[in-house]
PyMOL Python script that loads the backbone (N, CA, C, O; Angstrom):
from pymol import cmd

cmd.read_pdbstr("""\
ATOM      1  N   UNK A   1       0.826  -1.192   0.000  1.00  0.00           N
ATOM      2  CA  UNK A   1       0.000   0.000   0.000  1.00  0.00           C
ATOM      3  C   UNK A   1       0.871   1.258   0.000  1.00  0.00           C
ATOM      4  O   UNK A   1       0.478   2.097  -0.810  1.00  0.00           O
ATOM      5  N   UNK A   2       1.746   1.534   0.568  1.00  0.00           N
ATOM      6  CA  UNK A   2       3.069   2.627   0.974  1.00  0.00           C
ATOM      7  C   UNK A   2       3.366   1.961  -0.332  1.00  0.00           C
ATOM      8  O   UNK A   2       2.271   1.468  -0.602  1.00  0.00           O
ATOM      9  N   UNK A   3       4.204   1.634  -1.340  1.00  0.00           N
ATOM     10  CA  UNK A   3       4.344   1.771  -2.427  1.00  0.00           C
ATOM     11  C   UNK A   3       3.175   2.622  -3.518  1.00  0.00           C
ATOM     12  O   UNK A   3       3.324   3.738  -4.014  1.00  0.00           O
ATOM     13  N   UNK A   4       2.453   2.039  -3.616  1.00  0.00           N
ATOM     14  CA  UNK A   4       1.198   2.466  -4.192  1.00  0.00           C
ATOM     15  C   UNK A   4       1.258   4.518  -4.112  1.00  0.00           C
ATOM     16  O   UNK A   4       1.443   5.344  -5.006  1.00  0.00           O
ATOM     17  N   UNK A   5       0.978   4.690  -2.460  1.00  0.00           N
ATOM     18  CA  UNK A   5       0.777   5.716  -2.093  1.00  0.00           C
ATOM     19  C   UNK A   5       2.009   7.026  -2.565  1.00  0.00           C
ATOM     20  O   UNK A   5       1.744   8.194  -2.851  1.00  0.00           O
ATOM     21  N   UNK A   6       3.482   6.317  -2.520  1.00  0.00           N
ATOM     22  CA  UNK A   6       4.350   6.888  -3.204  1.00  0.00           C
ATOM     23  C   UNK A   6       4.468   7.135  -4.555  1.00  0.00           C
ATOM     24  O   UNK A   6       5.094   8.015  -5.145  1.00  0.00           O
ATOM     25  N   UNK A   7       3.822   6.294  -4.935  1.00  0.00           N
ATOM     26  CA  UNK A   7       3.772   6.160  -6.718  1.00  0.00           C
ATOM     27  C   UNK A   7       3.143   7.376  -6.865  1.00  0.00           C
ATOM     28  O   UNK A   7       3.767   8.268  -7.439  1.00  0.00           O
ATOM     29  N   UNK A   8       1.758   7.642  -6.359  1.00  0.00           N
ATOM     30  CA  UNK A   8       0.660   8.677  -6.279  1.00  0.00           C
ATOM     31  C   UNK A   8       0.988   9.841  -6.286  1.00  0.00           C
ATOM     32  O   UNK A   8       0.675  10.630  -7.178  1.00  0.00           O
ATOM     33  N   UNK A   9       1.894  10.204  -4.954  1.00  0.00           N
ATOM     34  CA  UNK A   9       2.507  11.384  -4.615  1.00  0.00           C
ATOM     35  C   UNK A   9       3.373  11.610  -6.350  1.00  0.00           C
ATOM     36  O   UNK A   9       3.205  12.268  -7.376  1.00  0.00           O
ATOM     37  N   UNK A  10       4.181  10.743  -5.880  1.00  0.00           N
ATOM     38  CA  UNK A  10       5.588  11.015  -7.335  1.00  0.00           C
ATOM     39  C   UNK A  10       4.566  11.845  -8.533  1.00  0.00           C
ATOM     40  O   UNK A  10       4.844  13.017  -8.789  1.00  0.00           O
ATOM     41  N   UNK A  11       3.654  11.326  -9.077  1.00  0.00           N
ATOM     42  CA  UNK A  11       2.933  11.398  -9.918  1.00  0.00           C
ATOM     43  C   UNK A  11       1.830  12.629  -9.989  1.00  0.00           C
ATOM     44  O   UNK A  11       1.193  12.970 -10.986  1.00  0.00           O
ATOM     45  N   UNK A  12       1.774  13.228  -8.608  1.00  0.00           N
ATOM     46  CA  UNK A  12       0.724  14.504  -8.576  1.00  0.00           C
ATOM     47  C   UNK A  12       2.134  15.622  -7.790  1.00  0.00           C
ATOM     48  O   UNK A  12       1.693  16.489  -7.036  1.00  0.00           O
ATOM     49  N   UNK A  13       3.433  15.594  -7.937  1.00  0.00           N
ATOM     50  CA  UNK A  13       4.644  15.938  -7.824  1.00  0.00           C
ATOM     51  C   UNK A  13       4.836  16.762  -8.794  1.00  0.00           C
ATOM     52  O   UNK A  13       4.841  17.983  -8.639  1.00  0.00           O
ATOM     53  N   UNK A  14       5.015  16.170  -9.903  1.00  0.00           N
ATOM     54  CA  UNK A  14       5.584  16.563 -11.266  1.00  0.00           C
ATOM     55  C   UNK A  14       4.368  17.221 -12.264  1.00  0.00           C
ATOM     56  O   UNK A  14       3.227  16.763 -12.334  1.00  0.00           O
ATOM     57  N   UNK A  15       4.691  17.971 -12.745  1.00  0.00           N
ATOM     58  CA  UNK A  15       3.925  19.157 -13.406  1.00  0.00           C
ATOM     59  C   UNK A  15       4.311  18.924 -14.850  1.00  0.00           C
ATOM     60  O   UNK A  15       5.511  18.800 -15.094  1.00  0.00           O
ATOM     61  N   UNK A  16       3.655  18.869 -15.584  1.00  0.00           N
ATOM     62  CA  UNK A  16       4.130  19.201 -17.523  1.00  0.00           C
ATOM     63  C   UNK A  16       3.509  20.016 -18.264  1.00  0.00           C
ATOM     64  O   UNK A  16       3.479  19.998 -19.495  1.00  0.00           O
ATOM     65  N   UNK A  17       2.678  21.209 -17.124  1.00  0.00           N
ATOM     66  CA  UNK A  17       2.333  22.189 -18.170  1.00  0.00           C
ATOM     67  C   UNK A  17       1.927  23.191 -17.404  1.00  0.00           C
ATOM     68  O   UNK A  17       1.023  23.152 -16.570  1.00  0.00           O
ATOM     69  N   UNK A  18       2.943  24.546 -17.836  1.00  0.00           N
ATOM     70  CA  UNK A  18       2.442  25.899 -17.292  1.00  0.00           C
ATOM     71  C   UNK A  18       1.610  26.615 -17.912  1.00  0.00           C
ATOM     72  O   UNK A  18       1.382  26.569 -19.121  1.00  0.00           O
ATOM     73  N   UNK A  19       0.940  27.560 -16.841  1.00  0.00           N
ATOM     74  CA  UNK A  19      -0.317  28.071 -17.453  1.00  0.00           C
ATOM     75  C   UNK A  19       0.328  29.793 -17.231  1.00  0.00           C
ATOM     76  O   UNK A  19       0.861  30.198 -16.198  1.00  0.00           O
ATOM     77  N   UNK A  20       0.117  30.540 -18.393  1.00  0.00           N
ATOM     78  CA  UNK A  20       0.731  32.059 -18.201  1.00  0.00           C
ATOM     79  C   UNK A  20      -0.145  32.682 -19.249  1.00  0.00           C
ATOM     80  O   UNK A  20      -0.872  32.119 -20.067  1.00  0.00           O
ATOM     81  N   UNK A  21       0.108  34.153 -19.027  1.00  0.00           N
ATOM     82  CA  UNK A  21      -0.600  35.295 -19.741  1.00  0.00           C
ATOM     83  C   UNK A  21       0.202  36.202 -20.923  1.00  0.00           C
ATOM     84  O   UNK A  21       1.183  36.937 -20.805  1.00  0.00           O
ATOM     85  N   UNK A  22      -0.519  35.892 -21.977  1.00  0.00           N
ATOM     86  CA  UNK A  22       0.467  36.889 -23.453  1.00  0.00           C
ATOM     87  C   UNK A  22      -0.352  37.616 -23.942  1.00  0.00           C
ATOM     88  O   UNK A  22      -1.406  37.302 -24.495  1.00  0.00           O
ATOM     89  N   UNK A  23       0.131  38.731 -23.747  1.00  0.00           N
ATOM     90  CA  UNK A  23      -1.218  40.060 -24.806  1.00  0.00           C
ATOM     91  C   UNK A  23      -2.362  39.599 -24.255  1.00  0.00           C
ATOM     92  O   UNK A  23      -3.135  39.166 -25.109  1.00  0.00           O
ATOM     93  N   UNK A  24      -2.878  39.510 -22.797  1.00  0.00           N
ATOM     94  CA  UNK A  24      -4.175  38.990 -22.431  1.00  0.00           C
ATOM     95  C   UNK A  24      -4.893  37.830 -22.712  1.00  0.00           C
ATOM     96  O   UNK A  24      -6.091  37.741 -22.444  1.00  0.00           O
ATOM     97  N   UNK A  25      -4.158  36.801 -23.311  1.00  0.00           N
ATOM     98  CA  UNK A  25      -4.417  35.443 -23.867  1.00  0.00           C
ATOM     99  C   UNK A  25      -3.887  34.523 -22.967  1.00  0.00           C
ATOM    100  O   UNK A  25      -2.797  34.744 -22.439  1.00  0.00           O
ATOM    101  N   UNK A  26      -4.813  33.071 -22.626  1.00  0.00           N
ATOM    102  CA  UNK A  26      -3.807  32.433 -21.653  1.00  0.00           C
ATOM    103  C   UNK A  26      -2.919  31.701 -22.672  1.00  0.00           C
ATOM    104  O   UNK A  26      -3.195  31.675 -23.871  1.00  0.00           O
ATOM    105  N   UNK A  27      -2.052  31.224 -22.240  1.00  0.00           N
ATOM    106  CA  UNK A  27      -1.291  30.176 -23.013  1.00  0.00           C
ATOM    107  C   UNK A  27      -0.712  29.165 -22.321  1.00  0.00           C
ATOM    108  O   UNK A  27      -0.245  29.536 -21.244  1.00  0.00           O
ATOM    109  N   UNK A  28      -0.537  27.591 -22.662  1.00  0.00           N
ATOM    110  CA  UNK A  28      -0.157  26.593 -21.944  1.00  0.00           C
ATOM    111  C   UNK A  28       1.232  26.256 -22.631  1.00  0.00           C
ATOM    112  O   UNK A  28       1.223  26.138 -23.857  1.00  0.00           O
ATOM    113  N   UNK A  29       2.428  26.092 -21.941  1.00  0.00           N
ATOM    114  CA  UNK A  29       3.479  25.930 -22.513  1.00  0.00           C
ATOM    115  C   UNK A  29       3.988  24.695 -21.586  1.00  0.00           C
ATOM    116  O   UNK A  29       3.562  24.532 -20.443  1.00  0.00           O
ATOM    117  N   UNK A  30       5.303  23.521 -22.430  1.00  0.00           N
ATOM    118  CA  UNK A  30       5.427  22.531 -21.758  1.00  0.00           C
ATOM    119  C   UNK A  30       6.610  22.917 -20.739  1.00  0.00           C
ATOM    120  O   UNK A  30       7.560  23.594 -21.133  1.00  0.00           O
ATOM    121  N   UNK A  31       6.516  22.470 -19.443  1.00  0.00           N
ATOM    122  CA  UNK A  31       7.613  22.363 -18.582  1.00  0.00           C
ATOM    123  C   UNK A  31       9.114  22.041 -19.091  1.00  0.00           C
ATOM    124  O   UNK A  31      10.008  22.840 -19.373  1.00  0.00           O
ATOM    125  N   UNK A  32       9.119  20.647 -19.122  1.00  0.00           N
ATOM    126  CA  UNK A  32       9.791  20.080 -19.575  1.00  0.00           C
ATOM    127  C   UNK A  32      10.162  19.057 -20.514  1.00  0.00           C
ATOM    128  O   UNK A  32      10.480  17.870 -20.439  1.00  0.00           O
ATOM    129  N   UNK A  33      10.024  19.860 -21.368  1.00  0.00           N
ATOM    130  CA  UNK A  33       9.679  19.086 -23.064  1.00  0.00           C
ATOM    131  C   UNK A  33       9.047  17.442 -23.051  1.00  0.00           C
ATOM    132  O   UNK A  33       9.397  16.542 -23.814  1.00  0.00           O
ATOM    133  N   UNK A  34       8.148  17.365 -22.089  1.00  0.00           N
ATOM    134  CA  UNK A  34       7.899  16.337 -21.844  1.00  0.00           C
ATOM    135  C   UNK A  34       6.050  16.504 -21.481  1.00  0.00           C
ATOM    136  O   UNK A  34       5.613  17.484 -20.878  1.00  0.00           O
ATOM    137  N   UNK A  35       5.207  15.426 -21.951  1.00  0.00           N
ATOM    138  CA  UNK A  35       3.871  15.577 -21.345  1.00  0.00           C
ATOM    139  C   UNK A  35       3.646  14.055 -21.139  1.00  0.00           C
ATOM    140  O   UNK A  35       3.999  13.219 -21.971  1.00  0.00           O
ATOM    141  N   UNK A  36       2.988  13.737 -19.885  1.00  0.00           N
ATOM    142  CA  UNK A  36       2.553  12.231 -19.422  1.00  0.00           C
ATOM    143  C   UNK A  36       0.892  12.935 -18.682  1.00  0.00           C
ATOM    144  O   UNK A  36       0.548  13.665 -17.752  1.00  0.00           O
ATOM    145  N   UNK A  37       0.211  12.089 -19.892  1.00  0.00           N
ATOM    146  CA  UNK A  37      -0.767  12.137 -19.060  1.00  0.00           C
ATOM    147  C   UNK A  37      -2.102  11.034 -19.475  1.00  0.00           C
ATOM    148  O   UNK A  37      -1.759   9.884 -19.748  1.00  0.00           O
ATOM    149  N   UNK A  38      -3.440  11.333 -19.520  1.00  0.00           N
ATOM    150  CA  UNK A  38      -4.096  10.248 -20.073  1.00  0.00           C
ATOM    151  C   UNK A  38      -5.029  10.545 -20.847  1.00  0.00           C
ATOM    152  O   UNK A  38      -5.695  11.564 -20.659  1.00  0.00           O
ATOM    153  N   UNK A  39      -5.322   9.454 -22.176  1.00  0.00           N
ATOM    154  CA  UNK A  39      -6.423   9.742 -23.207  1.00  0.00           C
ATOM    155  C   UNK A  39      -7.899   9.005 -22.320  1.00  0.00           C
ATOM    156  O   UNK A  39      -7.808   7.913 -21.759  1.00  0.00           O
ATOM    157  N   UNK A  40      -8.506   9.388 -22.328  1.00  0.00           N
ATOM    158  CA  UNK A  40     -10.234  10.174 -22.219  1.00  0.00           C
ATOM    159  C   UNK A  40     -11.407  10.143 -23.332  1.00  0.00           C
ATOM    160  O   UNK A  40     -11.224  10.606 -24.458  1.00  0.00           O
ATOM    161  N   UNK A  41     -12.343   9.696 -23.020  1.00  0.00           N
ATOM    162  CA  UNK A  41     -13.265  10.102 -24.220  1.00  0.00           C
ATOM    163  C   UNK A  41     -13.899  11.295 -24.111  1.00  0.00           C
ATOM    164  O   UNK A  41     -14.110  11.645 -22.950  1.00  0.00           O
ATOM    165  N   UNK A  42     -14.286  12.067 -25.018  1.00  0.00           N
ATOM    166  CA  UNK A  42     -14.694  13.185 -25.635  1.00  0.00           C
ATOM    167  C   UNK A  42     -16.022  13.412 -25.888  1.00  0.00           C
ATOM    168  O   UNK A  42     -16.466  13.472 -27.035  1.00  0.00           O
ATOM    169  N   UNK A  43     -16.852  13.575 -24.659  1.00  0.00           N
ATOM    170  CA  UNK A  43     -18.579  13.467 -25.273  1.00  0.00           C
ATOM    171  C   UNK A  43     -18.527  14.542 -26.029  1.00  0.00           C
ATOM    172  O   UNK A  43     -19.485  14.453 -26.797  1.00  0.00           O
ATOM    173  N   UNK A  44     -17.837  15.682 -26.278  1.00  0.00           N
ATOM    174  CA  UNK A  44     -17.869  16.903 -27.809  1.00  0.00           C
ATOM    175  C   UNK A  44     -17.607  16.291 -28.527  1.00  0.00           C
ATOM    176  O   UNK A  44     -18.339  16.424 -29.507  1.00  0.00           O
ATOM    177  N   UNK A  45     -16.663  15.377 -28.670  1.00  0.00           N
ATOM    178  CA  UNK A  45     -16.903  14.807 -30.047  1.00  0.00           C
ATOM    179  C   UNK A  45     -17.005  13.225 -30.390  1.00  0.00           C
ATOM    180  O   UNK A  45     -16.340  12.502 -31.132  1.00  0.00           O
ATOM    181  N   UNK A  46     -18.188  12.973 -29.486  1.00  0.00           N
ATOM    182  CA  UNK A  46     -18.471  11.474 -29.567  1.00  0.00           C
ATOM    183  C   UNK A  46     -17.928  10.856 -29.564  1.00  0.00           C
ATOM    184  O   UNK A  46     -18.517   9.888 -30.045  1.00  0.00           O
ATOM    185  N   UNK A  47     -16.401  10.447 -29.166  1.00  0.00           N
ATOM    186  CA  UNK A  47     -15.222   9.842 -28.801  1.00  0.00           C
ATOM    187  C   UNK A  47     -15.171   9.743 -29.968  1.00  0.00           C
ATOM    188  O   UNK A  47     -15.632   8.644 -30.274  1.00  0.00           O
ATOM    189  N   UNK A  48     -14.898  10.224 -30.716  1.00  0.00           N
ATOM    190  CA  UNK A  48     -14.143  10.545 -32.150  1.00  0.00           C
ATOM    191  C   UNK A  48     -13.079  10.880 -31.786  1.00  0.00           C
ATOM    192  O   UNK A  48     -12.322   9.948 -31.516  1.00  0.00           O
ATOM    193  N   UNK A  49     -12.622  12.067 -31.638  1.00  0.00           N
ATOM    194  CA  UNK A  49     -11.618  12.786 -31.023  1.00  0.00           C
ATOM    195  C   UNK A  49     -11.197  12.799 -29.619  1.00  0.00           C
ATOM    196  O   UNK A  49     -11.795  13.641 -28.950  1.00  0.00           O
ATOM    197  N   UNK A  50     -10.048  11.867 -28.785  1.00  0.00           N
ATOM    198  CA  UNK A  50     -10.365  12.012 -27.680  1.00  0.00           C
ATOM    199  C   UNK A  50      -9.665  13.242 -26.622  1.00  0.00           C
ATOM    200  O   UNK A  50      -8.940  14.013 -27.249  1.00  0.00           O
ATOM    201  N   UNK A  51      -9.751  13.477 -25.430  1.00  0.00           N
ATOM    202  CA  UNK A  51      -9.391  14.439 -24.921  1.00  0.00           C
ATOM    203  C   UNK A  51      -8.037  14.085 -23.717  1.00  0.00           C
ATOM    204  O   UNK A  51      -8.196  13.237 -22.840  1.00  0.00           O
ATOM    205  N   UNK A  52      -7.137  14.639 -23.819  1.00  0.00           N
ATOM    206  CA  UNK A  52      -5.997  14.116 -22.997  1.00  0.00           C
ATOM    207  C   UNK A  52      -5.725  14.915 -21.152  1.00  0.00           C
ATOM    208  O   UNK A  52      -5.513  16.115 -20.978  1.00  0.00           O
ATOM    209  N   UNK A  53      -5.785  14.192 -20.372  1.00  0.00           N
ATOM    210  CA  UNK A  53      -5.828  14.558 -19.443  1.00  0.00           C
ATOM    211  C   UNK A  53      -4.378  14.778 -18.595  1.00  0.00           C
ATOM    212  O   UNK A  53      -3.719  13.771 -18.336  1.00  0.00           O
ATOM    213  N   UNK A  54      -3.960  15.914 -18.229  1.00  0.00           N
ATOM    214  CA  UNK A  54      -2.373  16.144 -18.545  1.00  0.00           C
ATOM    215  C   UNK A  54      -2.654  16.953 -16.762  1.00  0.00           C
ATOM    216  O   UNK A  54      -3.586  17.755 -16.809  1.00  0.00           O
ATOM    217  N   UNK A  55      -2.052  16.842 -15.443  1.00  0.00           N
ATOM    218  CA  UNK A  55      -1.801  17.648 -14.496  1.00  0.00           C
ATOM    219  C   UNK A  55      -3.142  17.209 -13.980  1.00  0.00           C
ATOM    220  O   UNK A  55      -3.646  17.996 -13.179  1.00  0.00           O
ATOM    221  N   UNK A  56      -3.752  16.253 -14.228  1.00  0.00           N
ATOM    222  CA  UNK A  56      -5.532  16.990 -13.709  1.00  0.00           C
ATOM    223  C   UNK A  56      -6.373  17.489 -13.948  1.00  0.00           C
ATOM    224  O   UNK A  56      -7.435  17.529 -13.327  1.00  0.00           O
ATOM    225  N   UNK A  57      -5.878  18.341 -15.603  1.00  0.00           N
ATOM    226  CA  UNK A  57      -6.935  18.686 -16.003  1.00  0.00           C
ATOM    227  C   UNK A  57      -7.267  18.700 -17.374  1.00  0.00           C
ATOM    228  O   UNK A  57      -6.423  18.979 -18.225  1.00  0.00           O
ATOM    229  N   UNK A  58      -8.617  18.376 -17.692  1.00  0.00           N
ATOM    230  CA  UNK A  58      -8.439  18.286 -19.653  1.00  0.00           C
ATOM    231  C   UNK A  58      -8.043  19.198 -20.416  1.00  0.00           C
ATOM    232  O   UNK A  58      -7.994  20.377 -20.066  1.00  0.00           O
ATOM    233  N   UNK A  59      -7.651  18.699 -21.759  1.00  0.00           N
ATOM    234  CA  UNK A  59      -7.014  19.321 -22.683  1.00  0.00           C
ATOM    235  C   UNK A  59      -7.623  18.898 -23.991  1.00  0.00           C
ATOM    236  O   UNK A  59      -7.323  17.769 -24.379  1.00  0.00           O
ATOM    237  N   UNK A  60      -8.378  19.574 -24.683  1.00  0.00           N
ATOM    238  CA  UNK A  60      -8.801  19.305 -26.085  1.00  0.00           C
ATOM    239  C   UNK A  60      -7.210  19.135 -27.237  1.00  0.00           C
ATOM    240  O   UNK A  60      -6.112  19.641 -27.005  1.00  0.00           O
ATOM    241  N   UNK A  61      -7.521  18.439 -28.215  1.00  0.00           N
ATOM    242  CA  UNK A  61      -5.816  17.864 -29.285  1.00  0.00           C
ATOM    243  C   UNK A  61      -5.771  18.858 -29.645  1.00  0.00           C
ATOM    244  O   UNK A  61      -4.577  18.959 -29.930  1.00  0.00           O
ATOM    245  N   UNK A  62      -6.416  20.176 -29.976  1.00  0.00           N
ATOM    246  CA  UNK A  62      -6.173  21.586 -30.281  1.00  0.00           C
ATOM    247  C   UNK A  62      -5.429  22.473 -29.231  1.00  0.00           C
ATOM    248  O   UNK A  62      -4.617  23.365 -29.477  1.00  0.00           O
ATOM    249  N   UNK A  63      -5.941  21.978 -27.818  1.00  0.00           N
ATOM    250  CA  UNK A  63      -4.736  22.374 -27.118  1.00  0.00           C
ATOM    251  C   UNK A  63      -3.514  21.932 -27.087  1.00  0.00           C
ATOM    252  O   UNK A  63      -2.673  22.570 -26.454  1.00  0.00           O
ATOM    253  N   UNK A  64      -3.314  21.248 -27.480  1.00  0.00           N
ATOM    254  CA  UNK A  64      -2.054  20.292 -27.126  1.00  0.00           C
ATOM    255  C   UNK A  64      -1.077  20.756 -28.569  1.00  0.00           C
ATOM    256  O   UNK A  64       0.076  21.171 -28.686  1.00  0.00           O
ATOM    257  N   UNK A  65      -2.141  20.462 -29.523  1.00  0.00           N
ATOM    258  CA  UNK A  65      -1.615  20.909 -30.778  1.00  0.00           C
ATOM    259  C   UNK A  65      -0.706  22.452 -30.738  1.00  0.00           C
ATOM    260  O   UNK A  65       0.347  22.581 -31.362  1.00  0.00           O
ATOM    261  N   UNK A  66      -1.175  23.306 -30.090  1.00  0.00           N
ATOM    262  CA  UNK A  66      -1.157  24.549 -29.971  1.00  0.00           C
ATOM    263  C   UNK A  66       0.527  24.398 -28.910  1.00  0.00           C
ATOM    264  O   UNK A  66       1.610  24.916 -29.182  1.00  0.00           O
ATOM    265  N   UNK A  67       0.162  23.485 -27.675  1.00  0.00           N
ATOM    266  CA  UNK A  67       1.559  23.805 -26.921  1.00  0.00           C
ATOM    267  C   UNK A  67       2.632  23.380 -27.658  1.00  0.00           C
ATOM    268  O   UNK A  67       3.762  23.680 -27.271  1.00  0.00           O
ATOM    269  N   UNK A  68       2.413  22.484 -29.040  1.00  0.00           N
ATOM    270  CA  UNK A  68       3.549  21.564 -29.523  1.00  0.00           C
ATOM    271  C   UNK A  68       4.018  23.173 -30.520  1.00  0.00           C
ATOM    272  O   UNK A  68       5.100  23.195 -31.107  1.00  0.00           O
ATOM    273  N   UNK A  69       3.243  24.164 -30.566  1.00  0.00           N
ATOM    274  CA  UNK A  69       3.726  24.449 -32.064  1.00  0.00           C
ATOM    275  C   UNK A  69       4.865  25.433 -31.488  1.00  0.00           C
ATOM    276  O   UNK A  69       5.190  26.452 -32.098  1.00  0.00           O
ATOM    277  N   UNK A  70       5.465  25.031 -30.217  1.00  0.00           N
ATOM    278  CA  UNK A  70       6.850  26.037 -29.901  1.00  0.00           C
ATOM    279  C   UNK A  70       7.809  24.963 -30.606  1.00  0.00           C
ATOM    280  O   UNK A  70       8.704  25.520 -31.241  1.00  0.00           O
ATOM    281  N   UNK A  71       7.852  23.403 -30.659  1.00  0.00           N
ATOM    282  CA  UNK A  71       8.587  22.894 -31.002  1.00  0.00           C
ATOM    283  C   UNK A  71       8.377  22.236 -32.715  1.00  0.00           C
ATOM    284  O   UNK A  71       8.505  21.097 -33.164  1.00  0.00           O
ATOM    285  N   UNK A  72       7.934  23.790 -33.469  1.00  0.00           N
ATOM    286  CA  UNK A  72       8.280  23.164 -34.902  1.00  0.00           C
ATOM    287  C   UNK A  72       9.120  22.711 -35.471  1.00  0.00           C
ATOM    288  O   UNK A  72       9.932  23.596 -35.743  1.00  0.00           O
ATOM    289  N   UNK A  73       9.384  21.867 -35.798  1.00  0.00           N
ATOM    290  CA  UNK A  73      11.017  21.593 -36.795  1.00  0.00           C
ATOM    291  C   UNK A  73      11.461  20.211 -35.714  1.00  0.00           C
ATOM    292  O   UNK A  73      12.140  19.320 -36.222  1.00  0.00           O
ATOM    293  N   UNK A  74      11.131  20.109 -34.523  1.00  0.00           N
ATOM    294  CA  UNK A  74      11.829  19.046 -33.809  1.00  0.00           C
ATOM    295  C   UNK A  74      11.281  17.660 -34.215  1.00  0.00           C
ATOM    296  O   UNK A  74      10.527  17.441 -35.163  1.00  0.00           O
ATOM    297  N   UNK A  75      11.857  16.631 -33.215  1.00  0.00           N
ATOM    298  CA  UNK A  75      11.113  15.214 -33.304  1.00  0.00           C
ATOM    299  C   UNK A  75      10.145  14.972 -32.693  1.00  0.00           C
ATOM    300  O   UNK A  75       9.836  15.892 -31.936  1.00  0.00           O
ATOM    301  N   UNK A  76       9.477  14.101 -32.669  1.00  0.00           N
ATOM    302  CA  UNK A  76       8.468  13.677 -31.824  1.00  0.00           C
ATOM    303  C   UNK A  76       8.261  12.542 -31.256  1.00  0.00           C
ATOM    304  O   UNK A  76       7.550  12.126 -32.171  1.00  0.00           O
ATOM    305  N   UNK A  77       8.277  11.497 -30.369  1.00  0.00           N
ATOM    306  CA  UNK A  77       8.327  10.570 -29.935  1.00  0.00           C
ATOM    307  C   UNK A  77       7.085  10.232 -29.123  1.00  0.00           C
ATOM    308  O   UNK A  77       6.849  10.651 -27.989  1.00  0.00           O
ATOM    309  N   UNK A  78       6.380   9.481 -29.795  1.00  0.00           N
ATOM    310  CA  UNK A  78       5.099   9.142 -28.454  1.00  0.00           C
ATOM    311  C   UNK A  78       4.830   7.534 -28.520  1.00  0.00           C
ATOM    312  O   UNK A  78       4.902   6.665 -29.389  1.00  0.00           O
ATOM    313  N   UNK A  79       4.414   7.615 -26.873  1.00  0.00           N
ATOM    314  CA  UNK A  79       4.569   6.082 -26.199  1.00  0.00           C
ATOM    315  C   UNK A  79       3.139   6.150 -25.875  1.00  0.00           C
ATOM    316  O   UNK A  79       2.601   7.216 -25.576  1.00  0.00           O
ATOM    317  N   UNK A  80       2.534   5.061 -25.930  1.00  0.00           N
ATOM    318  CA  UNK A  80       1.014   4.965 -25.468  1.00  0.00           C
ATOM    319  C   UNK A  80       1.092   3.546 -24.398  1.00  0.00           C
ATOM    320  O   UNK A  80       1.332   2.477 -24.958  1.00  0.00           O
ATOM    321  N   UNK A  81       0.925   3.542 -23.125  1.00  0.00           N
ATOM    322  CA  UNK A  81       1.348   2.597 -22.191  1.00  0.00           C
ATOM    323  C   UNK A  81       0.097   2.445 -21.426  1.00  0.00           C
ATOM    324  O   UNK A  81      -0.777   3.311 -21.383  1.00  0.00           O
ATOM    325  N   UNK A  82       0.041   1.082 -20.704  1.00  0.00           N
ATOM    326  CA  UNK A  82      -1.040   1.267 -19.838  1.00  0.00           C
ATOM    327  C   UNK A  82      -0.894   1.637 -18.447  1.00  0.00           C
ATOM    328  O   UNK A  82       0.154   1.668 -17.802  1.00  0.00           O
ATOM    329  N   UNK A  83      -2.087   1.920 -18.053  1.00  0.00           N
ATOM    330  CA  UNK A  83      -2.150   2.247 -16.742  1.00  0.00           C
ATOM    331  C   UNK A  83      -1.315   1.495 -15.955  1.00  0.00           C
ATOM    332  O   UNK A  83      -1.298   0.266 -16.007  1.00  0.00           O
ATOM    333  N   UNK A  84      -0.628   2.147 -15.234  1.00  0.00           N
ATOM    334  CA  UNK A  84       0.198   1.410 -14.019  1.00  0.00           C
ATOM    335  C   UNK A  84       2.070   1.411 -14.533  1.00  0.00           C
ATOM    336  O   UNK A  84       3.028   1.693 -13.814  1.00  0.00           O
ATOM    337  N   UNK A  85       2.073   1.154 -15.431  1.00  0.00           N
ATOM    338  CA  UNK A  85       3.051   1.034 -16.355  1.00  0.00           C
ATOM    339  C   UNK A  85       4.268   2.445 -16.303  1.00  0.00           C
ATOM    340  O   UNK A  85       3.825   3.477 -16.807  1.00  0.00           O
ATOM    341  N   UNK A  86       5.739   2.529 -15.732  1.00  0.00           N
ATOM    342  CA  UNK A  86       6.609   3.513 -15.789  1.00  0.00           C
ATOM    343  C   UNK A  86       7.347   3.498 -17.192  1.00  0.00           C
ATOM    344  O   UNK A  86       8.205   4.344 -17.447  1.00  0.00           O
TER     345      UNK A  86
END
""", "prot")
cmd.dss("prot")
cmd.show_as("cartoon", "prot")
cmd.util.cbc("prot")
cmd.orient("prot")
């Protein structure tokens, strides 16, 4: 259980996305070029499109889309893992 409970902590610890103000606009930018979080279904769009849950809180792929576009020109690497899984 104390394992478990540490895992938890570790995991509501670490942050991957700041929230700040530009020309009166919010904007979400990544911490550390890094985002872990979880896919969600989307009753807006009938789980067509799903919604990623990043810090706790949702994120439509237009948001996300939007934090990636500081890193145009780079690579991209994505892992899709299951629950429980480091």
């Amino acid at each position: 259980m104390q394992r478990l409970l540490n895992k938890i902590n570790k995991g509501l610890s670490v942050k991957y996305i700041k929230q700040k103000r530009f020309d009166g606009q919010v904007m979400y930018t990544l911490l550390h070029d890094k985002l872990v979080g979880r896919i969600e279904w989307d009753d807006d769009f009938n789980g067509q499109i799903p919604k990623v849950i990043i810090d706790g809180k949702a994120y439509t792929w237009n948001q996300v889309g939007k934090m990636l576009m500081s890193y145009e020109g780079w690579n991209l690497k994505l892992e899709i893992t299951e629950e429980g899984e480091d």
